[in-house]
C-alpha positions as CSV (number, residue, x, y, z in Angstrom):
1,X,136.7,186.5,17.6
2,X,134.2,186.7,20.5
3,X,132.3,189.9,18.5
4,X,132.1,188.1,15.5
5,X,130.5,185.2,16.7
6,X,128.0,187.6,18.5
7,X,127.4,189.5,15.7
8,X,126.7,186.6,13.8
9,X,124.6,185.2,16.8
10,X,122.1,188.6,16.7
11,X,121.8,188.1,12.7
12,X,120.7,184.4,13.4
13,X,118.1,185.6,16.4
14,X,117.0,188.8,14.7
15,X,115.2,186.3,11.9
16,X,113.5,184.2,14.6
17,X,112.3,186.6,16.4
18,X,110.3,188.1,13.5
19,X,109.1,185.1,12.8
20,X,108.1,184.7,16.1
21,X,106.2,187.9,16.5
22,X,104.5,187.1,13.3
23,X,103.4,184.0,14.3
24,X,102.0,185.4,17.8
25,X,100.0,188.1,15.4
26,X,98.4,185.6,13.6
27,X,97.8,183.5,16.9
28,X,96.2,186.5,18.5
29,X,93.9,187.5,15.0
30,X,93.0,183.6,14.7
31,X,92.2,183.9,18.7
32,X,90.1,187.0,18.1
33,X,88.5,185.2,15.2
34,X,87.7,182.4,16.9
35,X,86.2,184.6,20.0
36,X,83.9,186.3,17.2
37,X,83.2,183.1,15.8
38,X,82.2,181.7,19.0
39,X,79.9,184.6,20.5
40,X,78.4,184.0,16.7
41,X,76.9,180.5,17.5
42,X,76.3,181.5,21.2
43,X,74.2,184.4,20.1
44,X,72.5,182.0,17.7
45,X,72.0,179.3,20.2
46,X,70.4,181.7,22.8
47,X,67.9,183.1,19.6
48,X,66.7,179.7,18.7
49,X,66.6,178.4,22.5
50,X,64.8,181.8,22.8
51,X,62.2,181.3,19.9
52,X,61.9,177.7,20.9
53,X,60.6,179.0,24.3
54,X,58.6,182.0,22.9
55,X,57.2,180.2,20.1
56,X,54.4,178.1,21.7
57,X,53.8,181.3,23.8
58,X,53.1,183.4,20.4
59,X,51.3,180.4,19.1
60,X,49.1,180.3,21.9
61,X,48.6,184.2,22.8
62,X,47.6,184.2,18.9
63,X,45.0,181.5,19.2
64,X,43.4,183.0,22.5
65,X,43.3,185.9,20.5
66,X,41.3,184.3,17.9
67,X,39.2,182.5,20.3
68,X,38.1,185.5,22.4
69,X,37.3,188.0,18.9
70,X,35.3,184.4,17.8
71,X,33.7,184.3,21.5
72,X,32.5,187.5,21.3
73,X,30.9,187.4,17.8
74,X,28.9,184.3,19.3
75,X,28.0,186.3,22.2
76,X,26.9,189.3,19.7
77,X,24.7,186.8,17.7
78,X,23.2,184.6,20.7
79,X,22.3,188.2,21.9
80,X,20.7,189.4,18.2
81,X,18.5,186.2,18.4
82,X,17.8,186.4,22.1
83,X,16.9,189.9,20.8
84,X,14.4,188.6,17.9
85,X,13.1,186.5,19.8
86,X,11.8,188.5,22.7
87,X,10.5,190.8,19.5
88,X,8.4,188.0,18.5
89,X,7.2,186.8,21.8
90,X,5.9,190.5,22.4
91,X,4.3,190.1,18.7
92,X,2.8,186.9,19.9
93,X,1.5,188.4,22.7
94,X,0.2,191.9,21.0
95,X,-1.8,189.7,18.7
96,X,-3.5,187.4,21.3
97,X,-4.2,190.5,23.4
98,X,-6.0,191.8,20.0
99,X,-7.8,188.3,19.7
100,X,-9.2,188.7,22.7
101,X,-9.9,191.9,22.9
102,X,-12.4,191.2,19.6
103,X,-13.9,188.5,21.5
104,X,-14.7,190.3,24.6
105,X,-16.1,193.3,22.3
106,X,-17.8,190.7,20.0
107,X,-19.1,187.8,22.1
108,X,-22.2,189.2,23.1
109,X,-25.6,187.5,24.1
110,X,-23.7,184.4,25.3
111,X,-21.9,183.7,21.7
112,X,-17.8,183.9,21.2
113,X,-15.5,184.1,18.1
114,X,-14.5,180.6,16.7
115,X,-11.0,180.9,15.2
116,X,-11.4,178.5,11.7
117,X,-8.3,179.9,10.2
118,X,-6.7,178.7,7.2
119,X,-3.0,179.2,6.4
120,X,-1.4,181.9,9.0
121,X,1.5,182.0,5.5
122,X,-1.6,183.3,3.4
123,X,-3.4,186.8,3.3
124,X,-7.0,186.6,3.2
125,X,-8.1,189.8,1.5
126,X,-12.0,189.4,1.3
127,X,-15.1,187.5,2.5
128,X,-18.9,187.3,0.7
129,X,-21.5,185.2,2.7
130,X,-25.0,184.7,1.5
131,X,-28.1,186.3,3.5
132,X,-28.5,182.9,4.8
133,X,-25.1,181.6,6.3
134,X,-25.1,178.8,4.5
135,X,-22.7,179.9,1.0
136,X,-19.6,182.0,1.2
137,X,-16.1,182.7,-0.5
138,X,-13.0,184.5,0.9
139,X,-10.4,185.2,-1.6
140,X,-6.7,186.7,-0.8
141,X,-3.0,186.2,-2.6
142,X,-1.8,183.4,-4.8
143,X,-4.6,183.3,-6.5
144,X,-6.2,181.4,-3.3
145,X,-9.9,180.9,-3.2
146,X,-11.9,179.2,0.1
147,X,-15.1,178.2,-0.3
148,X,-17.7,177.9,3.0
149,X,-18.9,174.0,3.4
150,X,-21.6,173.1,5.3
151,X,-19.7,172.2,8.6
152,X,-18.8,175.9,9.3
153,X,-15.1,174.6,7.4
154,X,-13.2,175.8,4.4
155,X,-11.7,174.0,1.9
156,X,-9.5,175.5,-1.1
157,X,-11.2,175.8,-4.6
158,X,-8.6,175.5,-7.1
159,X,-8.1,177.9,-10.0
160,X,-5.0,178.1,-12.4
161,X,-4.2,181.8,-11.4
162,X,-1.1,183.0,-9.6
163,X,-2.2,186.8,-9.4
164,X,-3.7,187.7,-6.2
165,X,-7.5,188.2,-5.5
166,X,-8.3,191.4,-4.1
167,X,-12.1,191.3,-3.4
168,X,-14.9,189.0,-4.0
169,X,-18.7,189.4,-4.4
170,X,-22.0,188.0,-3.9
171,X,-25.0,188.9,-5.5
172,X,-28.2,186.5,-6.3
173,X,-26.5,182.5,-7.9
174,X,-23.1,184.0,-8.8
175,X,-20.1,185.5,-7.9
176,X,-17.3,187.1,-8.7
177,X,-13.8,187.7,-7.9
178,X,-11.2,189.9,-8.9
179,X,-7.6,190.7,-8.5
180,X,-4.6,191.8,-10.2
181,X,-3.7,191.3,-13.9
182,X,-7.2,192.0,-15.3
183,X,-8.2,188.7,-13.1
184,X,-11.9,188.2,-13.2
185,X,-13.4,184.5,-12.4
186,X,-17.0,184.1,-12.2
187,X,-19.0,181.3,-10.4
188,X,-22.5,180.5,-11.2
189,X,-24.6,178.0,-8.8
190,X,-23.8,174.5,-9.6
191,X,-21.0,175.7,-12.2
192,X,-17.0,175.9,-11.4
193,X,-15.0,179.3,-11.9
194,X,-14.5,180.8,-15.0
195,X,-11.9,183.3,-15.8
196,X,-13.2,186.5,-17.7
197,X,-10.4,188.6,-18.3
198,X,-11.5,192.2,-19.2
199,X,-8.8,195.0,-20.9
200,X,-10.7,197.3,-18.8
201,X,-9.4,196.2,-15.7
202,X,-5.7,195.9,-15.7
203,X,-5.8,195.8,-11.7
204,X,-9.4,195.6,-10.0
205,X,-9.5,196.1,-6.6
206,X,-12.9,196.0,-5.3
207,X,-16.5,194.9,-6.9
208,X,-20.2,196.0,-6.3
209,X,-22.7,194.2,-7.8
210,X,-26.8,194.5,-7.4
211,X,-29.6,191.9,-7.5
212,X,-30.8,192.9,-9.9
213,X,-28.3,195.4,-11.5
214,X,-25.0,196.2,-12.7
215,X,-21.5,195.5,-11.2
216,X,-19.3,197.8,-10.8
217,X,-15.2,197.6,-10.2
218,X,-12.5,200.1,-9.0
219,X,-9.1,199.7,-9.9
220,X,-5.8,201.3,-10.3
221,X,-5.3,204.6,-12.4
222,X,-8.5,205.9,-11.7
223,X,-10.4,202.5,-13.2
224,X,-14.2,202.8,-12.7
């Protein structure tokens, strides 16, 4: 009797037992899940406590960055200017040098160079003055023509030309300038200019005229 009621005893346990084991295996893989699970959202906590820390480092590093590579293209073009400048100081100084230089080589018997210029912008390409003093033209680009007043000043004669004079010449009551684009303007005494455009003359540089005589003009391509 008592081996049959042990028997039946171990086939009661023997269930439990298994169930028992089974249930520790899916403690111990629900533990291990858990672990991983854990070290999961502590590995992601330390990251974005990490980058939260980094970040305005990065952020920072990247705008001193930008800030020294901008500093030093300031630096480059405060020196470029600095650079020009200094160029046109020495210009500056080169031409008052020359300036003087006339005047001391010029100024003889007492007299000096008086500078009556008109527009620094504006090149003057050629002067006429009478025998006398008293008349004179100076011509130059733009179509710009200054007439001598009787002051010793200049005042602008206006024409409707946008070529540029190259030369100008006296000779007895009129002259005559020319310049680019077959310009030719005449100017009698007591008359204004007149414009006498000539085929011949596509691009006159440079007149001669004689009292009584001829006038003669050189050009481009060999123009005589």
């Amino acid at each position: 009797m008592t081996d049959t009621f042990a028997f039946d005893d171990e086939i009661r346990e023997a269930p439990i037992d298994i169930l028992v084991k089974s249930i520790r295996a899916r403690t111990l893989k629900c533990r291990a899940t858990a672990h991983r699970f854990l070290m999961g959202i502590l590995v992601l906590l330390g990251l974005g406590i990490y980058g939260v820390i980094q970040a305005p480092m990065l952020v920072n590093y990247d705008v001193s960055e930008a800030l020294h590579s901008r500093s030093l293209i300031i630096t480059q073009k405060q020196a470029a200017i600095v650079n020009e400048e200094d160029n046109y100081r020495l210009l500056i100084d080169k031409l008052a040098a020359v300036k003087d230089n006339i005047k001391r080589k010029f100024s003889g018997s007492g007299s000096a160079w008086v500078d009556k210029s008109w527009d620094s912008r504006v090149r003057l390409n050629a002067l006429a003055i009478t025998s006398n003093g008293k008349q004179g033209w100076a011509v130059g680009r733009n179509g710009l023509i200054l007439s001598l007043q009787g002051d010793d000043t200049w005042a602008q004669e206006f024409v409707d030309v946008q070529h540029e004079f190259t030369d100008i010449d006296f000779s007895g009551q009129s002259a005559v300038a020319v310049g680019k684009n077959a310009e030719i303007w005449i100017k009698t005494k007591g008359n204004s200019w007149q414009q006498k455009h000539s085929s011949e003359a596509p691009s006159a540089i440079e007149i001669t005229s004689t009292e009584p005589g001829p006038a003669w003009l050189v050009g481009e391509n060999g123009m005589l």
